[in-house]
Structure formats: C-alpha cells, structure tokens
matplotlib code that plots the C-alpha trace (Angstrom):
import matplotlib.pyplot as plt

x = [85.0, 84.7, 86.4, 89.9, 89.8, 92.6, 94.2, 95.9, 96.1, 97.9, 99.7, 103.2, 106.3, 108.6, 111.9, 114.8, 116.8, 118.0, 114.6, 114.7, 112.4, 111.9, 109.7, 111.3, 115.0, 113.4, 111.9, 115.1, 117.5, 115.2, 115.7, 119.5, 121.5, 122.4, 119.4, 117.1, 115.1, 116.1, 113.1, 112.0, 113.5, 111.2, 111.2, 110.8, 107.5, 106.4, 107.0, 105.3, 102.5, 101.8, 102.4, 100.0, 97.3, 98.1, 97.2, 94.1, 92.7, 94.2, 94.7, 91.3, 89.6, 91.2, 89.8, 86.4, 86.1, 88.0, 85.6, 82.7, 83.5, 83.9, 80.8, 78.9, 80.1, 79.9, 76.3, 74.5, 76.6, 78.4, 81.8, 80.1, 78.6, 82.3, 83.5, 81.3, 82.3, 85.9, 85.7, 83.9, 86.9, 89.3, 88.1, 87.2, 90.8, 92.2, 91.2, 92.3, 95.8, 96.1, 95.8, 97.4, 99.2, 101.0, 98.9, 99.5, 102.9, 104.1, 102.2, 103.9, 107.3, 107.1, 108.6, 106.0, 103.4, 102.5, 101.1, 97.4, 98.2, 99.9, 97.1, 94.2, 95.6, 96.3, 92.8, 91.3, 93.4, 92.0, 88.8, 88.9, 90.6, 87.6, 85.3, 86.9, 87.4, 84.0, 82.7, 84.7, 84.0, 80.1, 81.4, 83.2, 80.5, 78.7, 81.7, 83.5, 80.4, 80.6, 83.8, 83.3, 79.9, 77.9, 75.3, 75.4, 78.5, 77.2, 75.0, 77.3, 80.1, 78.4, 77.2, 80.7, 82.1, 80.7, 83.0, 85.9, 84.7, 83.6, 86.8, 88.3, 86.3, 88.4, 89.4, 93.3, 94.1, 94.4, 98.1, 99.1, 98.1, 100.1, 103.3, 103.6, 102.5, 99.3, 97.3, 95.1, 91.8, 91.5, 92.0, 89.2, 87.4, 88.2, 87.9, 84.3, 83.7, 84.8, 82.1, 79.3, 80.0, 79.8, 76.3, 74.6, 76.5, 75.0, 71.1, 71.7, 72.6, 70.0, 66.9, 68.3, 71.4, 73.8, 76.3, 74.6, 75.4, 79.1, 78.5, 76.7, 78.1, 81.1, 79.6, 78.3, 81.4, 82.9, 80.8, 80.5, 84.0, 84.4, 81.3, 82.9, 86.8, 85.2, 83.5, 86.8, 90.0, 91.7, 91.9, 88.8, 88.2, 88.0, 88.9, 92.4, 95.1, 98.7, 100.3, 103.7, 101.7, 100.1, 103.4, 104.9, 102.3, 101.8, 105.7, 106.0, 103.0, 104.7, 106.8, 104.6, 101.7, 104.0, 105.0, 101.2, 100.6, 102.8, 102.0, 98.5, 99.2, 102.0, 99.5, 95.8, 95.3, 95.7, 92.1, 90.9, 93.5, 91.9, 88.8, 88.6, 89.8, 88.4, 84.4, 83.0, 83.1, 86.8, 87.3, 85.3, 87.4, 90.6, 89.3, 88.7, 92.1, 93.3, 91.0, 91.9, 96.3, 96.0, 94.9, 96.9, 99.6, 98.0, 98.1, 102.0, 102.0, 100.3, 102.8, 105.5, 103.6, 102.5, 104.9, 108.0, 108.2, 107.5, 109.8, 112.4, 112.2, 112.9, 116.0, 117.0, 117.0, 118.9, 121.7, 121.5, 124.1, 121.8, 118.7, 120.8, 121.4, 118.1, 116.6, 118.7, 116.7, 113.5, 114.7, 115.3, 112.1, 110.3, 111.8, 110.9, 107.1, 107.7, 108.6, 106.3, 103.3, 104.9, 104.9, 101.3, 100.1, 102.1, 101.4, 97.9, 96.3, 93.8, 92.3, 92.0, 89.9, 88.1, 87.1, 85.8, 84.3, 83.4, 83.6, 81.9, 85.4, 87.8, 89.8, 90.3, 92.9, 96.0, 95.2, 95.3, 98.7, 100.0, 98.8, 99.6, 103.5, 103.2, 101.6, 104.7, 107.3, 105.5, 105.4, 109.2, 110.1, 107.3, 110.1, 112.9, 110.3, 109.9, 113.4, 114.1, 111.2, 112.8, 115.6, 113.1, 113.3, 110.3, 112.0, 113.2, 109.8, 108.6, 111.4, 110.9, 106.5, 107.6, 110.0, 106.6, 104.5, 107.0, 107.2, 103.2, 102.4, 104.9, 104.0, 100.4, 100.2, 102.2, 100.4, 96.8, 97.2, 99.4, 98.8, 95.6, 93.9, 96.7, 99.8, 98.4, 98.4, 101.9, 103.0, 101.1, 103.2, 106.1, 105.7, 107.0, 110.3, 111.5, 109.8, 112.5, 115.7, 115.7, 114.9, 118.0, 120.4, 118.6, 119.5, 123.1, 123.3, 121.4, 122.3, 125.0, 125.4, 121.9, 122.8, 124.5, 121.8, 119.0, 120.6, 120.9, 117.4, 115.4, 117.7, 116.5, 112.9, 113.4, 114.9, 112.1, 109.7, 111.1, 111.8, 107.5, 107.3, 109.2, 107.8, 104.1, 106.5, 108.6, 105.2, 104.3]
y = [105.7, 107.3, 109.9, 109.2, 108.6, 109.1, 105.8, 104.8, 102.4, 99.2, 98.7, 98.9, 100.0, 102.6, 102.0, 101.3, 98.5, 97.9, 97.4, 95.0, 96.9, 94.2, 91.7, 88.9, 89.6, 90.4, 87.2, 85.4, 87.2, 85.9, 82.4, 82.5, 80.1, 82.2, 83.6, 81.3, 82.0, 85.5, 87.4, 90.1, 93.4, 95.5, 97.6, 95.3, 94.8, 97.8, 98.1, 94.6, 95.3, 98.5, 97.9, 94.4, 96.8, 99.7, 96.9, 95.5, 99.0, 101.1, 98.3, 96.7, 100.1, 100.1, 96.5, 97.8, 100.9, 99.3, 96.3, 98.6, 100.6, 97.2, 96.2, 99.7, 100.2, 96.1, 96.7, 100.4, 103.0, 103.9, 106.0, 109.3, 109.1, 108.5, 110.8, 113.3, 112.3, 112.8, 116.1, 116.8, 114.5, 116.2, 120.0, 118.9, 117.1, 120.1, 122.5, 120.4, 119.6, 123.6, 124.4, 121.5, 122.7, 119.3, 119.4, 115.4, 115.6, 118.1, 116.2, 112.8, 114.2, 117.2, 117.0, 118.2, 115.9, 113.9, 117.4, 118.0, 122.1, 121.1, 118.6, 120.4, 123.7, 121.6, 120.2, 123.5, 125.0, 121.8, 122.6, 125.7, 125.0, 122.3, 125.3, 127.7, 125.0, 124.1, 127.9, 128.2, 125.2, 126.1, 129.4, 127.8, 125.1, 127.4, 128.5, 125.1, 124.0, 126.2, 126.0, 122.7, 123.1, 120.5, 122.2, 118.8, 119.6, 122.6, 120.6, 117.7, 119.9, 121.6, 118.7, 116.7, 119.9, 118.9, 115.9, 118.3, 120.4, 117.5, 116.3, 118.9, 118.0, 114.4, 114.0, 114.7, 111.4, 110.1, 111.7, 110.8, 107.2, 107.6, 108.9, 106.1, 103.6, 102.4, 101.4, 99.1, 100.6, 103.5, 101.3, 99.1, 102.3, 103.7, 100.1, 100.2, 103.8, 102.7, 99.7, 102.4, 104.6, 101.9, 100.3, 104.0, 104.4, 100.6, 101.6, 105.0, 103.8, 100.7, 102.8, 106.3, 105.3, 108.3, 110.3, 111.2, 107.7, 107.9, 111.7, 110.9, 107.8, 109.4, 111.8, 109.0, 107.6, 110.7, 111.5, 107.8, 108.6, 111.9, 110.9, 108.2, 109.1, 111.2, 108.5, 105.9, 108.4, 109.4, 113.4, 115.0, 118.5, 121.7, 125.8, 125.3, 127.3, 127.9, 130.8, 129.1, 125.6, 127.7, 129.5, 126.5, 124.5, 127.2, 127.7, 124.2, 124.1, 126.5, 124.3, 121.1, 123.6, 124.0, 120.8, 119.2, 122.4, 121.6, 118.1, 118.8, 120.5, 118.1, 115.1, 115.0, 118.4, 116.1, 115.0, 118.9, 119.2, 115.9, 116.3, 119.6, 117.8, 114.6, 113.4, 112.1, 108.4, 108.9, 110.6, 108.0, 105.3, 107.4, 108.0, 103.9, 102.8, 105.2, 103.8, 100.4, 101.5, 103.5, 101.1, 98.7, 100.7, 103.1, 100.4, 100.0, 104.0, 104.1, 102.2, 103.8, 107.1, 105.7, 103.0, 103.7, 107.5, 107.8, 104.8, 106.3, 109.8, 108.6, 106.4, 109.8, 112.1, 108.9, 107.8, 109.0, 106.6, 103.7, 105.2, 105.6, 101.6, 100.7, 102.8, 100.4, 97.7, 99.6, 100.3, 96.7, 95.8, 97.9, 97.3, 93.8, 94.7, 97.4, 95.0, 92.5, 95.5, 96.5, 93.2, 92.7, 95.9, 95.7, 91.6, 91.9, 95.1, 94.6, 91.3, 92.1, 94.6, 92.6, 90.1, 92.7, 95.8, 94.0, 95.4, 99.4, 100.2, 98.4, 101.6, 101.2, 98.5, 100.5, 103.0, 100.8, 99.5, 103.3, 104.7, 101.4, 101.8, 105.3, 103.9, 101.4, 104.4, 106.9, 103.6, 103.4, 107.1, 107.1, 105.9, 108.3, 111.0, 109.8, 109.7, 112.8, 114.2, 112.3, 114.9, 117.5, 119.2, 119.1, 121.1, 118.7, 117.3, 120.6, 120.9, 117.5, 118.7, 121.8, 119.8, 117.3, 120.7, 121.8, 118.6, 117.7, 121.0, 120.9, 117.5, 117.7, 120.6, 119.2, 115.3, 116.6, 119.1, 116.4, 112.8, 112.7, 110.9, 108.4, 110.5, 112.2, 109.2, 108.2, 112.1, 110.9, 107.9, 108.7, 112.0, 110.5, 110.0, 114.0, 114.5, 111.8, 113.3, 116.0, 113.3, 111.5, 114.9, 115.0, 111.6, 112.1, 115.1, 113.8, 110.1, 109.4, 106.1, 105.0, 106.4, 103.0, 100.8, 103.6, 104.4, 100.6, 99.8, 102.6, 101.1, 97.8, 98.7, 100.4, 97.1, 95.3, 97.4, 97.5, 93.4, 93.2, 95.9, 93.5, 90.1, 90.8, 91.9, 88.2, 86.3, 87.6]
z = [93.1, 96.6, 98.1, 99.7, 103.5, 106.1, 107.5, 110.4, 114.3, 115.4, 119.2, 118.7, 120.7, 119.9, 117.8, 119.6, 118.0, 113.9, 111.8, 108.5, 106.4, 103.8, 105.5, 103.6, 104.3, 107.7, 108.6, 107.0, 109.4, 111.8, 110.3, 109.8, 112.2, 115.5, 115.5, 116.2, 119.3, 119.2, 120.0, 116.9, 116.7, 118.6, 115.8, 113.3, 114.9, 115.4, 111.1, 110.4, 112.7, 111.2, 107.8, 108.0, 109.6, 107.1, 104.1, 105.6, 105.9, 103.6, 100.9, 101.4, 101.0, 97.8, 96.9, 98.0, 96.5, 92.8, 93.2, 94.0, 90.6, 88.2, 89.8, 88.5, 85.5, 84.5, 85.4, 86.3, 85.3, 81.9, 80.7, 80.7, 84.4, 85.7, 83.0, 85.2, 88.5, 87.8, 86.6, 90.3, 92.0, 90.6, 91.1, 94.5, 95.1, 93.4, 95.6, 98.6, 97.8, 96.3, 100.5, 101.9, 105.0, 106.0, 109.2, 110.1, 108.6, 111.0, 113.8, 113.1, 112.7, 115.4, 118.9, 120.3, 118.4, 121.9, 123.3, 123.6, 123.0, 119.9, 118.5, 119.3, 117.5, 114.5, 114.6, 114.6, 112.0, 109.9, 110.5, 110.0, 106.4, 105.8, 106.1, 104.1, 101.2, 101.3, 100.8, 98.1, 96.0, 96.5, 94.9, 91.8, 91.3, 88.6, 86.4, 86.9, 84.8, 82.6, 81.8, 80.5, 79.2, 81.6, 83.5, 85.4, 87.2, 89.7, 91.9, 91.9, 92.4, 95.3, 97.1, 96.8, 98.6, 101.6, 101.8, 102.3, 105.1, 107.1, 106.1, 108.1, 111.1, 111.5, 115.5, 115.7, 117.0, 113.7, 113.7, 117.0, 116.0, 112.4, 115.2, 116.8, 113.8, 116.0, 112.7, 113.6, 114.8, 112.6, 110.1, 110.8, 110.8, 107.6, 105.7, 107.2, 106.1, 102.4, 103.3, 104.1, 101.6, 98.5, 99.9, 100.0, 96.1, 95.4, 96.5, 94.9, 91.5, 91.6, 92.6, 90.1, 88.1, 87.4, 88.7, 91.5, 93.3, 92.9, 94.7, 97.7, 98.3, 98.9, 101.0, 103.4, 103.7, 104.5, 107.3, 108.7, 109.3, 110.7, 113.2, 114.3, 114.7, 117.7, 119.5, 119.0, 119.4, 122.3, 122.1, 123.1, 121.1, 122.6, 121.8, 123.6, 120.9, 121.3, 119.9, 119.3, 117.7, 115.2, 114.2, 113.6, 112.4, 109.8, 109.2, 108.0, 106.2, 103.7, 102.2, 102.0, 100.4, 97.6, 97.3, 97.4, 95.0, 92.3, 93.1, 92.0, 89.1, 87.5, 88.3, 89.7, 87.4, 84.3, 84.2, 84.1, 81.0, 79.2, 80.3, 78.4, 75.2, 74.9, 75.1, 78.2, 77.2, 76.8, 80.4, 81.7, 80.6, 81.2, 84.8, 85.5, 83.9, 86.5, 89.5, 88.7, 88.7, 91.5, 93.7, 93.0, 94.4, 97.1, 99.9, 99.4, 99.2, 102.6, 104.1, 103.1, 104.2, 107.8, 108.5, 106.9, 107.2, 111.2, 111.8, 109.4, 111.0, 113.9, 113.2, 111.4, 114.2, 116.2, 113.6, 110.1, 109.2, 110.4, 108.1, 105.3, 105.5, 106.2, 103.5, 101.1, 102.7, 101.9, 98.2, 96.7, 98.4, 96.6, 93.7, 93.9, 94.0, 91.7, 88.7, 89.4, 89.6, 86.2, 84.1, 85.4, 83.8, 80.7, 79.5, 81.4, 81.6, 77.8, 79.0, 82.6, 81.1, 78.3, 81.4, 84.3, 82.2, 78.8, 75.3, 76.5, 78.2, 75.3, 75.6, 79.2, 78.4, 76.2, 79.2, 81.9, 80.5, 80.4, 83.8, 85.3, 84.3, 85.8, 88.8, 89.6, 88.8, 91.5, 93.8, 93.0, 94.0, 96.9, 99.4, 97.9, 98.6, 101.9, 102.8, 102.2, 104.1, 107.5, 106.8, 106.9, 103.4, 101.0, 98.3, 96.2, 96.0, 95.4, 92.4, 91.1, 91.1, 89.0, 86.4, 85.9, 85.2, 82.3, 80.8, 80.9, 79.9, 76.5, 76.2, 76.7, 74.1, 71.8, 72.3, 72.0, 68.8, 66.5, 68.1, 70.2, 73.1, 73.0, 72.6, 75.7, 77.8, 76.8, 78.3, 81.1, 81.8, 81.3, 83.4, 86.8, 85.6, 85.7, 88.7, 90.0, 88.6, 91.5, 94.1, 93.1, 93.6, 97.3, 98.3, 97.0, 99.1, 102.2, 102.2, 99.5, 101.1, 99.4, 95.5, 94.5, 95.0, 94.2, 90.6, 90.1, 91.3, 88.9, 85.9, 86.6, 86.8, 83.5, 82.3, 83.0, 81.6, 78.3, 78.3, 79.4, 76.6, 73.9, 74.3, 72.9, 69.9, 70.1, 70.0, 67.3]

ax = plt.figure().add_subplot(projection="3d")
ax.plot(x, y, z, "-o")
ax.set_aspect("equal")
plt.show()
C-alpha cells in the first residue's frame, strides 16, 4: 500500500562462537542433555535477538500496511484506484532499483564499515542519488502517462517522487546498525512510520476517496522516517568525503546495480508489462494478490537480509567451512516455512479472499494462489542468494535476473497473445525457478558442501506444491 521503508536495531554482541540458525534446532541444542545450563551461544543471540526485532518491525510493517490495504479496498477504495497506484509504485520502484548502487550492502559487509569517513561518504552519495532520481521521475511523469493513456498518473507520479529523494536523505546509521544486527530501535521506528503513514492514507481516503490517499500517505510515512532517523541515530551528517570511500563504494556498486537492474526488470517490471495489457480493475486486483503474498514473506526476507547475511559474512571471512555447515542449518529451516507458506496459498488463497475483500476482488483469489507460490519460491532462494553474497560475488544473481528476463519476456508474449490475463500470471509464478538454476551452479562452486541438502530441499518444496496442487482434485 505504502512505500517500502528501510529496517534495522537491536543490542547484540559480535559473533564469536558456532550459531544455530534454525531457532528450533537452536533452542533444542540448548535443551539436549549436557547442555543444560550452558549459557546461549553468543552468537546465537546476537541472530535470535535480531531476527525477533527484524519481525516485530519489519514483519509488523507488513501486517500494517496489508491490513491497512484490506481495510480500503473492503470499504473506500476500489480495483482501479490501486490499479492506478501500482502503475505509480512500480515506475517509482523502477527507477530506484535501475540506480541501485548497494550503498548499505557495501557498508554492512565492508571493513571499513565502522568508519565515520566511510559512512558519511556513502550517505552523501545516497543523497545525492535521491536527488537526481527525484528530477528525473518529475521529468518522466508526463510521458509515463501517456504511455498508458491516464492523464491521472502525472501528478501522482510526480508527487510519489518525492518519496525517493527524501529517501535518500535517511541518516547512515541505519547500516552501521544492520552491521552489527542492532535491530531493535530502528525498527520501532520504521513500524511507527508504516503507523503514520496509513492514518494520513486513512483521513485522506475518508474525507476524498481515490488514488490520491494511497500517494501521500506514503509520502508521510516516508518523511516521518527520514526526520526522525536524524534525531535517534548515532552518526551526525556533515560534508566530510573520502576519495578512496567513494572509489570503492562506487566500484562495488557496479555489480549490485546490475543485479538490482535485471532484478527489476525480470520481476517488479511485470506490472508495467500487464498493466499495459489488461484494464484497471484487473491490475488492481493483480496488484493486491501481490500485496497480500508479498508480505507474507517480506518479514522472513528481511531477516535473512539483516540477520542472516551480516552474521554469515562474517563467519565467512572467519571459517568458510563453518558457514558452509551452518548455511545447511539455515536451508531446512527455511524450507520448513517455505512449505507451510505454500500449502496456505494453494488450499486457502480463494476464501481468504472471498472473506477479507468480498465478491469486487473474486479474481484476486486464482492470483493470490499463483503469486503466493512464487512468493514461497523467491523466499526459498532468498538465503541461497544471500550466501553467495557473503562470498562477495553478485553475478550469479545478476545471471540468474537475466535468465528470469528471457523467460518472462517469451512467456509473457506468448501468455498474453494466445491465453490471456491468466496464462500471464502462471509465467509469473513459475518465473522464480530459472532465476534459481544459476544460484545452484554458485553454491556448488563456493560451498559444494551445502548442494546435498540444497538440491534435496527445492525438490521437496516442489513436492509439496504439486501434493497441495492435487488434493482440491481428490475431493472432488
């Protein structure tokens, strides 16, 4: 509904000792004879602490802003207002991710991420971005609207822009804080930015219902933010800029801009592709099926991003060997949430629907049960992606992002000229899975120790699915 905000604090203590990343295996090591009394793995800690903070902020921004949606368009707003404001999401995000340098990436995993030179560079090479973006999607507000014949779009396009260059303004603390997995007030912050940003969407839409509330609200929320990251972080800002931060900074945002590029274009661009195709009622529902699966899994993501990745990158650059047998950990744990995330949407998805949004958004349930699978298999290959950034290479990523673009855009074609809307949405789903295959030739190379239980884990998700998949069929 809103825009996306950044997440991140908690107190925690550096890793220094073996880490169970599954909390259940975790807490029954803890429980197994011998070790009772044992104090917790420092590090262990370190990844519940941050990982409960990450899901109280990140994954109750997520309740909040997919609860805030159901709530509008059960009662103010219909399909073609959010068919509207996804077209201006998406150009916006768009035009984000197509100059994504990797700025908090680098910090987190840099060695010189703890210095003030370093930070303060990266902040104002952010800003600096933020400002440029912003000029430019005022520019390409007017043929953006034309393009797909709705006057309505320049002026919403133009004021959602501001969201990304105050975006760029965000103290650089936040990364510092994402470092060292301290989670715990920034996401406070960002839950109650989500908060702010819904209640001025809430009196928009009840005084003037339209797209206009869904715009500004995420405007507000945006700027609650930035305003107050400056007044709760730790890293003043000033003009200070280092030469040799910049290079680097720069150097490694090469690679992650073409990952988040292709990224872009084999995913978020799909809604610019259907959106050109298919009315506005359609989009609308398309775009709240894809709400409503999205965050269902963006919490998990986010810890895997904020919790798992700087813990992991650091047991990397300390013992490889180590990672490679924790990351095993990590895999059949997510593979545990991945199934049960995936027979939910499958056997659920229509009469979750048919209860929350009523009979207006009926379509929304086949999607839901579509973009939901695809939601579990990007959760799935989330942590293989992350792994393989502790070892500091983005390019299989980046391959993986280009192998989604050829198949979606044969698919797509094909889909939308000889089976529709729905044989669309089925390219859609099923999309993730070549984006995966160069994942898996990464971690054979990097960590060959993890393939076993990776290979067996993605063909027991796919077993599931297809089990879920059969048994409406059985009932009948």
């Amino acid at each position: 509904m809103l825009g996306s905000l950044p997440v991140v604090e908690c107190e925690a203590t550096p890793a220094d000792e073996g880490v169970f990343w599954n909390w259940a295996s975790a807490i029954a090591a803890v429980m197994a004879p011998g070790r009772r009394g044992k104090s917790f793995s420092r590090t262990f800690r370190t990844a519940l602490h941050g990982g409960t903070w990450t899901l109280i902020g990140y994954g109750g921004t997520q309740l909040l802003r997919t609860g805030g949606t159901i709530i509008l368009a059960r009662l103010l707003l219909g399909p073609k207002e959010f068919g509207l404001v996804a077209l201006v999401n998406v150009f916006l995000g768009g035009l984000d991710m197509l100059s994504d340098l990797g700025i908090g990436m680098d910090v987190v995993q840099h060695r010189r991420g703890d210095d003030p030179d370093f930070i303060n560079t990266a902040f104002l090479i952010q800003a600096g971005r933020g400002l440029v973006l912003w000029a430019i999607a005022t520019l390409l507000a007017f043929p953006f609207a034309r393009f797909y014949n709705q006057p309505a779009l320049v002026w919403l396009a133009m004021v959602g822009a501001i969201s990304i260059g105050l975006r760029g303004l965000t103290n650089g603390s936040v990364w510092t804080m994402t470092r060292h997995v301290q989670l715990r007030k920034l996401s406070i912050l960002t839950l109650v930015g989500e908060g702010v940003g819904f209640l001025v969407t809430l009196a928009w839409a009840l005084a003037y219902p339209g797209a206009w509330a869904l715009v500004l609200g995420r405007v507000a929320g945006t700027l609650f933010f930035v305003a107050a990251s400056h007044f709760v972080m730790a890293h003043p800002v000033s003009t200070r800029w280092d030469r040799q931060s910049a290079r680097e900074i720069l150097y490694f945002g090469g690679g992650i801009l073409i990952s988040t590029s292709t990224y872009f274009l084999a995913g978020e661009a799909e809604r610019l592709v259907v959106g050109k195709f298919v009315s506005l009622v359609e989009l609308g529902c398309f775009s709240l099926a894809l709400t409503i699966s999205s965050a269902s899994t963006a919490g998990l993501r986010q810890v895997i991003g904020q919790v798992f990745f700087p813990l992991m990158a650091e047991r990397v650059r300390s013992d490889p060997a180590m990672a490679a047998r924790q990351f095993r950990s990590v895999r059949l744990g997510v593979l545990a949430v991945s199934v049960g995330l995936g027979l939910t949407f499958i056997l659920g998805s229509r009469w979750v629907v048919a209860l929350l949004l009523g009979p207006k958004y009926a379509m929304t349930g086949w999607i839901l049960q579509l973009l939901g699978s695809r939601a579990v298999l990007e959760l799935f290959t989330a942590a293989t992606a992350s792994m393989l950034f502790t070892a500091g290479t983005s390019r299989y990523a980046a391959i993986g992002n280009v192998l989604r673009i050829i198949f979606l855009a044969g698919g797509l074609a094909v889909a939308l000229s000889h089976f529709g809307f729905r044989g669309a949405v089925w390219v859609l789903a099923v999309a993730p899975i070549p984006a995966y295959l160069p994942l898996v030739v990464g971690l054979r190379k990097h960590f060959p120790a993890a393939l076993r239980v990776e290979l067996a884990s993605f063909a027991a998700l796919l077993a599931s699915a297809m089990l879920a998949a059969g048994i409406p069929l059985l009932i009948r």
